[in-house]
C-alpha positions in Angstrom: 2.5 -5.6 62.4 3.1 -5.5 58.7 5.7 -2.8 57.6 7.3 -2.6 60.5 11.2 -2.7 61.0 11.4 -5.4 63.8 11.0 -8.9 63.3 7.7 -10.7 65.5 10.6 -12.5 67.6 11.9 -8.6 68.1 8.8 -7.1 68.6 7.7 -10.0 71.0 11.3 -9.6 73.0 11.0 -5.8 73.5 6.9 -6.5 74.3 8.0 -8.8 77.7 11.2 -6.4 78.7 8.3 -4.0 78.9 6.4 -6.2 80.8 9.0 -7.3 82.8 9.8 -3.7 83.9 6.2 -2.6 84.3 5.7 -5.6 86.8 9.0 -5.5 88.6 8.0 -2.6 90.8 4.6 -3.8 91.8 6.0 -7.4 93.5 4.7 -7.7 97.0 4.4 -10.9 99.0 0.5 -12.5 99.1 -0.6 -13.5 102.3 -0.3 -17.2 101.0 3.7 -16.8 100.9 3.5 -16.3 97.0 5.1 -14.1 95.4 2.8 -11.5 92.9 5.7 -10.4 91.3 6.2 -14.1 89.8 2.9 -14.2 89.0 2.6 -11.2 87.2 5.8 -12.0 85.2 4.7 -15.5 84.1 1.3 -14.4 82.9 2.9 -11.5 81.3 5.6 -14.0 79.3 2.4 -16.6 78.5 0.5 -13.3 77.1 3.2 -12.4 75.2 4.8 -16.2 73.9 1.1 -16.9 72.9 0.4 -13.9 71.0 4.0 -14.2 69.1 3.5 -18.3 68.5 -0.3 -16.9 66.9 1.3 -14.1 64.8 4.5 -16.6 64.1 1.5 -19.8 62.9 0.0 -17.2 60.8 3.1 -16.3 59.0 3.8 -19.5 58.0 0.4 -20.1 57.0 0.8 -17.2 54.6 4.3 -18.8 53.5 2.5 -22.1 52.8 0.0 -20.3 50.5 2.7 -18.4 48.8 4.9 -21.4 48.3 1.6 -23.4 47.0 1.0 -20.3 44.3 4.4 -20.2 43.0 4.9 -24.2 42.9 1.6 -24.4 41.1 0.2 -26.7 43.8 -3.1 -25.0 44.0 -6.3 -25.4 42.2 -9.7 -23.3 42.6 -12.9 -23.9 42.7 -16.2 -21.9 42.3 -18.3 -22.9 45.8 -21.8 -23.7 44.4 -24.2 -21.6 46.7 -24.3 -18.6 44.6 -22.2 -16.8 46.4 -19.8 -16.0 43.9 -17.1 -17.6 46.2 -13.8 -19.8 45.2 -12.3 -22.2 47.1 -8.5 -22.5 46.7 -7.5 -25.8 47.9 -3.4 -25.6 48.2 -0.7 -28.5 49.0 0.5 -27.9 52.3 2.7 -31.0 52.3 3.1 -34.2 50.1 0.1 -35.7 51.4 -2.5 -33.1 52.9 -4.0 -30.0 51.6 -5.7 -27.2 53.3 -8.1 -24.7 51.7 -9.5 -21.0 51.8 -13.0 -20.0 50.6 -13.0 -16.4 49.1 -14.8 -14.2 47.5 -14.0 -13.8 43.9 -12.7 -10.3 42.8 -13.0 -9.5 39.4 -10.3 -8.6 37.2 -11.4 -4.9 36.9 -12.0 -4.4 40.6 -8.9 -6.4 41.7 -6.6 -3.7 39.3 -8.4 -0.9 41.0 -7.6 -2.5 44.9 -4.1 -2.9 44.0 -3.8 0.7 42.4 -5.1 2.1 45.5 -2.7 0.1 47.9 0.3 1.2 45.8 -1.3 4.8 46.0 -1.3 4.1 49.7 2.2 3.0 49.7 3.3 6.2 48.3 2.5 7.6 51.2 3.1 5.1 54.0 6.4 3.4 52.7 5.7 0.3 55.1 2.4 -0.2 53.0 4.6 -1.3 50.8 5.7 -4.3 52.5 1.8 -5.3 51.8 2.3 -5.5 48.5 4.9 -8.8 48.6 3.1 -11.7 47.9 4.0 -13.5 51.5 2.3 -10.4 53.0 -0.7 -10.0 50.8 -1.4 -13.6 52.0 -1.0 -12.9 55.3 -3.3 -9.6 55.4 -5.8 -10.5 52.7 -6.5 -14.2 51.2 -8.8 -12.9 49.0 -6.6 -10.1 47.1 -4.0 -13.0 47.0 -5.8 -15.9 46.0 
C-alpha cells in the first residue's frame, strides 16, 4: 500500500516466503501420485505474481497520467449529461491516448480535500506519500485530475 517502506516487488517477495512457509508443512502426497504441497505453492506464487503485476499495471498507469500532466499532453473535457463530470483525455504514447471521466471538484472544495489530507499527514507520516502527484493519481483520479 501507499506509504509504506517496501517496494510492491518487496512486499510481493516477503507475501510468497510467507506463503511458501505456510504451505511447506502441510505437503502430503494425493492419492493420484501428486504432490499438494506443489500445488499449494504454485497457486500461492500465481496469487501473489497476479496481484503484484495488478498493483505494478496500476502504478504505471498513475505514472502515465503524471507524465501526461506535467508534459502538458492532456486536455479536459466537460461530459455533456449533466453530470458535472470532465473527461481528461491524456497521451499515453505518440500515437494513442487513454482517458478518465471524473467528477469535477471545485476550486473551493478541492483546497478544503487537500487541507484535510495534509492534516491527516500530520498525523500518519505515510499519508504523506499521498500527497506526491504519482500517488494522488494512483489513489484518486479525481483529486489529481
Amino acid at each position: 500500500s501507499l506509504g509504506a517502506p517496501k517496494s510492491t516487488m518487496e512486499s510481493a517477495m516477503d507475501r510468497i516466503g510467507a506463503e511458501l512457509a505456510m504451505a511447506a508443512p502441510m505437503g502430503k502426497k494425493g492419492k493420484g501420485g501428486g504432490d499438494q504441497m506443489s500445488a499449494s505453492i504454485v497457486r500461492s506464487l500465481r496469487k501473489s505474481l497476479r496481484e503484484a503485476r495488478r498493483q505494478r499495471g496500476a502504478e504505471a498507469e498513475a505514472e502515465l497520467k503524471y507524465a501526461a500532466a506535467i508534459s502538458g499532453k492532456v486536455r479536459f473535457e466537460a461530459v455533456r449529461d449533466g453530470s458535472g463530470r470532465v473527461r481528461a483525455i491524456y497521451a499515453c504514447s505518440a500515437r494513442k491516448e487513454r482517458e478518465d471521466c471524473v467528477s469535477d471538484i471545485p476550486g473551493f472544495l478541492l483546497k478544503a480535500v487537500l487541507k484535510q489530507i495534509a492534516t491527516d499527514a500530520e498525523r500518519d507520516p505515510n499519508s504523506r506519500q499521498n500527497l506526491r502527484p504519482q500517488n494522488m493519481a494512483l489513489v484518486s483520479s479525481r483529486v489529481f485530475w
